[in-house]
LOFI-200366 format. One line per 10 residues: number of its first residue (from 1); their letters; for each residue x, y, z of C-alpha. Coordinates in pm, whole numbers, plus 50000, padded with zeros to 5 digits. Layout:
! LOFI-200366
NUM> a> X,Y,Z  ...
//
This chain:
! LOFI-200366
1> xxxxxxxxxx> 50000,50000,50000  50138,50340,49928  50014,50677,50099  50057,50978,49874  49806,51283,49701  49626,51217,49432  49667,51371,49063  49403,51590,48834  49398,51255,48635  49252,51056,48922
11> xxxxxxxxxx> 48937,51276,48966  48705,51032,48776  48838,50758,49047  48780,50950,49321  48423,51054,49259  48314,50687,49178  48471,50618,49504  48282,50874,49666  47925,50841,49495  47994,50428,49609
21> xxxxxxxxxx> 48024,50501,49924  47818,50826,49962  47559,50700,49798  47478,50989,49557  47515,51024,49178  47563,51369,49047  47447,51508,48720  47640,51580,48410  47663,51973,48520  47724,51914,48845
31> xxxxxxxxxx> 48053,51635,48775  48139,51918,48511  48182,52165,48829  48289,51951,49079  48563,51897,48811  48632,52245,48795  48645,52254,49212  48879,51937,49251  49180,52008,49401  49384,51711,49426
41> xxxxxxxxxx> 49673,51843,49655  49369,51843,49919  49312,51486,49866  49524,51198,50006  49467,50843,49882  49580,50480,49987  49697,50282,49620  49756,49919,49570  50103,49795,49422  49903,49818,49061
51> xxxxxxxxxx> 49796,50175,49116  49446,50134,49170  49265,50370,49453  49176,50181,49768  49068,50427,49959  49066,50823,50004  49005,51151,50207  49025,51524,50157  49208,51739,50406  49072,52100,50429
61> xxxxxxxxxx> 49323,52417,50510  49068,52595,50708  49100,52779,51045  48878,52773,51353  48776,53027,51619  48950,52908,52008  48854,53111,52259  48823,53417,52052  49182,53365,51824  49195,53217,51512
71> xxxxxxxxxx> 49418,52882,51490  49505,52660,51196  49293,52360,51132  49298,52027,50936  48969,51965,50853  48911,51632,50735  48606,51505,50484  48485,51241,50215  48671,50936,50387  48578,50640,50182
81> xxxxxxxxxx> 48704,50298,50119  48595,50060,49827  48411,49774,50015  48688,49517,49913  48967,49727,50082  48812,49765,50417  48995,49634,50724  49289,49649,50585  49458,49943,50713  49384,50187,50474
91> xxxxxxxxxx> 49220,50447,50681  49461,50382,50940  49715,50497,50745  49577,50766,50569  49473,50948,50873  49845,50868,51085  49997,51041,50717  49701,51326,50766  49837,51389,51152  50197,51443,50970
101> xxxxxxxxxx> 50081,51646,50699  49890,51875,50969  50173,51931,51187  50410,51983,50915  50174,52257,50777  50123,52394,51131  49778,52282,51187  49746,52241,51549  49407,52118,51539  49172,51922,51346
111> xxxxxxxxxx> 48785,51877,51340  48584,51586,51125  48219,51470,51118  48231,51148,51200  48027,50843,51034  48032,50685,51379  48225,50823,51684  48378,50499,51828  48562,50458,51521  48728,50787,51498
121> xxxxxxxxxx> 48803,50778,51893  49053,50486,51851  49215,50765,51654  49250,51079,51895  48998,51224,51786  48677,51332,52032  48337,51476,52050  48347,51864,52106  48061,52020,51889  47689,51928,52063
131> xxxxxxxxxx> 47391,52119,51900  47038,52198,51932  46775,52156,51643  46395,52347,51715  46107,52262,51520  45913,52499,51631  45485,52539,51570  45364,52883,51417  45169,52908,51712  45449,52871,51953
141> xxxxxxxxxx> 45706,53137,51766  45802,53423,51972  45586,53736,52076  45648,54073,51854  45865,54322,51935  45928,54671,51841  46323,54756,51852  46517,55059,51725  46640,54917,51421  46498,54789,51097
151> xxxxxxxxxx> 46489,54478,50893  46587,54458,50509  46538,54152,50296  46867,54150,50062  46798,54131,49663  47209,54062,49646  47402,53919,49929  47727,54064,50029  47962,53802,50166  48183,54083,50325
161> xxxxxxxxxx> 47915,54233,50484  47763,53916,50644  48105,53804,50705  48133,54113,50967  47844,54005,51193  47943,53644,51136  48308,53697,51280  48134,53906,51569  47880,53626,51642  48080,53288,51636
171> xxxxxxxxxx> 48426,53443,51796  48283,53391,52089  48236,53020,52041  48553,52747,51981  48486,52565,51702  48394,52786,51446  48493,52817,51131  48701,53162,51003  48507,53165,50684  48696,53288,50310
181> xxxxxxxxxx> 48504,53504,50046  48509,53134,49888  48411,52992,50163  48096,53189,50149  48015,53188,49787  48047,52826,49784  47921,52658,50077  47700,52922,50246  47524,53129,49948  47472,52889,49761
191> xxxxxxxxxx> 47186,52779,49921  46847,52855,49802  46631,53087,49964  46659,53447,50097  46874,53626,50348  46763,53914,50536  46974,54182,50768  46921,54385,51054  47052,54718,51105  47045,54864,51449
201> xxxxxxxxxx> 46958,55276,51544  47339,55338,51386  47224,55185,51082  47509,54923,51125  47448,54578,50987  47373,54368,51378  47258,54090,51249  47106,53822,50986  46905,53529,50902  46903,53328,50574
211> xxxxxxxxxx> 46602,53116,50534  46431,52905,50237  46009,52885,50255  45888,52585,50095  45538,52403,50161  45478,52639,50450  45766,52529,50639  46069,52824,50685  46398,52663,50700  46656,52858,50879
221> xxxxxxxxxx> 46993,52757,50732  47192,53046,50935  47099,53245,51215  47357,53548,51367  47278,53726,51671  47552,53850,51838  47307,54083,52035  46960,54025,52217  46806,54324,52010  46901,54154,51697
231> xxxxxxxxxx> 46781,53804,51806  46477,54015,51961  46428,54186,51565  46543,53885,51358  46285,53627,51543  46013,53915,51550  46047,53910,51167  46073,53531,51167  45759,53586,51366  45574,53791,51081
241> xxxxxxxxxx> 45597,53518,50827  45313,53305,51074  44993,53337,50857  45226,53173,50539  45346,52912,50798  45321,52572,50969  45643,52504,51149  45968,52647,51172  46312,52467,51183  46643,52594,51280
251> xxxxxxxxxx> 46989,52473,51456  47142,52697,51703  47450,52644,51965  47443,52429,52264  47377,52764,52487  47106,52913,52308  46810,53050,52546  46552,53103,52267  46280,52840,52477  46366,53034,52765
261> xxxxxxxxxx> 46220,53358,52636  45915,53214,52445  45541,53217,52593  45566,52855,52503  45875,52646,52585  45762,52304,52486  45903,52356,52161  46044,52025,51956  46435,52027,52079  46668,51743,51964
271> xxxxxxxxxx> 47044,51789,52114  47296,51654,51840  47633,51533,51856  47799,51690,51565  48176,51732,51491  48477,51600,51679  48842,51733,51748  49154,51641,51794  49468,51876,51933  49759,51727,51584
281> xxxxxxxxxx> 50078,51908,51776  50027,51952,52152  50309,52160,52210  50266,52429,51901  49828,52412,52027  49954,52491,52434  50184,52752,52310  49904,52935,52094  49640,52863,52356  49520,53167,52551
291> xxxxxxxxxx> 49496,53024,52912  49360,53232,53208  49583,53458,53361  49715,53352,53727  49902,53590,54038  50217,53403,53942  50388,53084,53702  50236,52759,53770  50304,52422,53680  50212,52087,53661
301> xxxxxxxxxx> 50334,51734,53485  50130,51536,53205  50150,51193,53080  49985,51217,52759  49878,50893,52559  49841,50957,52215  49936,50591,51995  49908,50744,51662  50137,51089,51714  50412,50985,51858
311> xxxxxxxxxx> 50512,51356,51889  50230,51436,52155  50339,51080,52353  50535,51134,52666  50559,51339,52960  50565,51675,52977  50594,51968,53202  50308,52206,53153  50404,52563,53226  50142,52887,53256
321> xxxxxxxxxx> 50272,53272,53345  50099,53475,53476  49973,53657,53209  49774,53298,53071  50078,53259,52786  50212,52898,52859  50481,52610,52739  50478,52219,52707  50762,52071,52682  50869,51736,52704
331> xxxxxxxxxx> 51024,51640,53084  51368,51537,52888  51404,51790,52714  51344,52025,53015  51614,51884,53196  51871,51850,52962  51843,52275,52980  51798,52250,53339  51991,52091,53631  51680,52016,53813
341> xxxxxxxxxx> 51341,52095,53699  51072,52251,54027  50855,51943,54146  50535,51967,53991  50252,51777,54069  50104,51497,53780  49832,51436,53573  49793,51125,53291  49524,51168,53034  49505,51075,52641
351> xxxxxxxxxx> 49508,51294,52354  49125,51257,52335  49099,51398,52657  49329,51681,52632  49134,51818,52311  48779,51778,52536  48927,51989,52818  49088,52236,52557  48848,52221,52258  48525,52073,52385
361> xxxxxxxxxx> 48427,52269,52704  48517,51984,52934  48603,52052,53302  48863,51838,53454  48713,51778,53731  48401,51608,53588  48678,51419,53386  48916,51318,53657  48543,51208,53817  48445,51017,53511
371> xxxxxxxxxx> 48806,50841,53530  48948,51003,53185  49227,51225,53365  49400,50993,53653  49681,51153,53936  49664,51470,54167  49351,51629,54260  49535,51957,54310  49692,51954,53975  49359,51858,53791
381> xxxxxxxxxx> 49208,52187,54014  49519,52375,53893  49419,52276,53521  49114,52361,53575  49137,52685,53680  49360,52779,53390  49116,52682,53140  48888,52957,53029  48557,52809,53038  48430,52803,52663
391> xxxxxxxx> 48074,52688,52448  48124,52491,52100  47935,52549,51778  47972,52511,51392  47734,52635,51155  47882,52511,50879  47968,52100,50780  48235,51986,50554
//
């Protein structure tokens, strides 16, 4: 089996693969511009000694939003495997040659949407991104409100302008995507439907909602809020559509107090597990990582498990200032600068772990409770403390 990118020539290949395993067949026009699209430096394929395509995946360049800073991610999509070729290491291999493609382009972090979460576990991966889906009854939408602003349905959608309120809205959140002009006109505009803005008393763009109204059912494919007057305007004007509607459906973050605020809170909720995560370079994601700030430097010792980069497999000494900047570096390397290194007190946890207390909103002391961090109970406070606490979300799928 050999590991290596795939060529312009093997597009035809891969798109078999994918409509085989995807179970979808595209039309003429639409394998003329996924043609056009294909970018086969982004995809990495497993080949037989005769050549042929075993299996394959695409690894995104994209970058996500951590605790309000952007950071380099891996995004991973369209893993497939001819039926024949399963179980025999392909994807094994193809995502261990991912992890070194990742780090070597500096992507500290990497996000996928799993076919089933087990499987991608056993690979250090781990569920960060939960979500909440409403179907919500005309009769149960929110109560009118009168705020300063106005609404304005858009005949022509400017990505830069949306972009704006987008980047306000979703910084707060890790997880997020940081979201191209391309980005936009491919994945997000290109929906059908209508998209609609709010402008507050400054007449400053505050907010938006794109939507598609089909067989009296609205379809919210993006909602952004990043104020209570504009979810207060945008759900008043959702609310003015009722007399053309049955239902409404939307997905919103994890946090989002919508039933709170409605007359009627038994509204149809279904919690998802969406996307997982996985820290690719440990020591380059700590370094980046904008911990809490502290009255002095702190430290503690990790064992970190990770079986499939050996890179992030060791022990390390975990170092925060004061200021919330910190270090991780390995406990041999720290003493071969330094006679003797402080005694710190130690933690052992897996790569999986590490990414849910970093990446996934995950408090160490629910997971020292649960049994997924193991050693001192004042270190796992001390990590604790140091971690920000954080929400998860991603509008957008890949």
């Amino acid at each position: 089996m050999e590991i290596r990118a795939l060529e312009a020539k093997h597009f035809e290949e891969r798109l078999k693969l994918s409509e085989y395993a995807f179970q979808f067949k595209l039309t003429p026009s639409q394998r003329e511009q996924n043609e056009q699209k294909f970018r086969p430096e982004q995809e990495l394929g497993a080949f037989d000694e005769q050549g042929e395509l075993l299996s394959a995946l695409t690894l995104l360049p994209l970058e996500i939003w951590v605790q309000g800073k952007p950071f380099a991610m891996g995004g991973l999509a369209g893993v497939a495997t001819w039926p024949e070729a399963r179980r025999l290491g392909c994807v094994s291999e193809l995502l261990k040659r991912s992890l070194e493609l990742m780090k070597g382009a500096g992507q500290t972090v990497s996000m996928l949407h799993p076919f089933a979460f087990a499987f991608y576990r056993k690979f250090g991966w781990e569920m960060t991104v939960e979500r909440k889906a409403y179907t919500i009854a005309a009769g149960q939408l929110p109560l009118r409100k009168v705020t300063s602003g106005r609404m304005q349905r858009l005949a022509e959608v400017d990505s830069a302008l949306l972009d704006e309120v987008y980047a306000k809205f979703v910084s707060r959140y890790t997880g997020t995507l940081v979201r191209t002009s391309e980005w936009w006109a491919q994945r997000v505009l290109s929906k059908p439907g209508h998209t609609a803005v709010y402008y507050n008393a400054d007449d400053e763009v505050a907010g938006y909602v794109s939507y598609q109204i089909e067989n009296r059912k609205m379809t919210i494919h993006e909602l952004a809020v990043p104020t209570e007057e504009a979810r207060t305007a945008i759900w008043t004007f959702i609310s003015n559509h009722d007399s053309m509607l049955d239902e409404v459906t939307v997905t919103v973050a994890n946090d989002d107090p919508l039933p709170f605020l409605l007359p009627d809170p038994r509204i149809k909720q279904e919690l998802q597990s969406y996307f997982m995560t996985r820290i690719v370079d440990a020591e380059a994601f700590v370094s980046q990582y904008p911990f809490a700030a502290g009255d002095q430097e702190e430290a503690l010792e990790l064992v970190i498990t990770d079986a499939h980069a050996e890179w992030n497999n060791g022990q390390f000494r975990l170092v925060f200032d004061a200021d919330g900047t910190a270090r991780l570096t390995r406990i041999e390397e720290e003493q071969s600068d330094m006679k003797q290194a402080p005694a710190a007190p130690q933690l052992a946890l897996d790569i999986q772990t590490l990414s849910a207390l970093l990446l996934g909103g995950r408090k160490a002391s629910w997971l020292a409770e649960a049994g997924r961090i193991t050693g001192d109970a004042e270190a796992a406070a001390l990590l604790e403390r140091r971690i920000p606490q954080h929400k998860t979300f991603l509008m957008d799928f890949f």
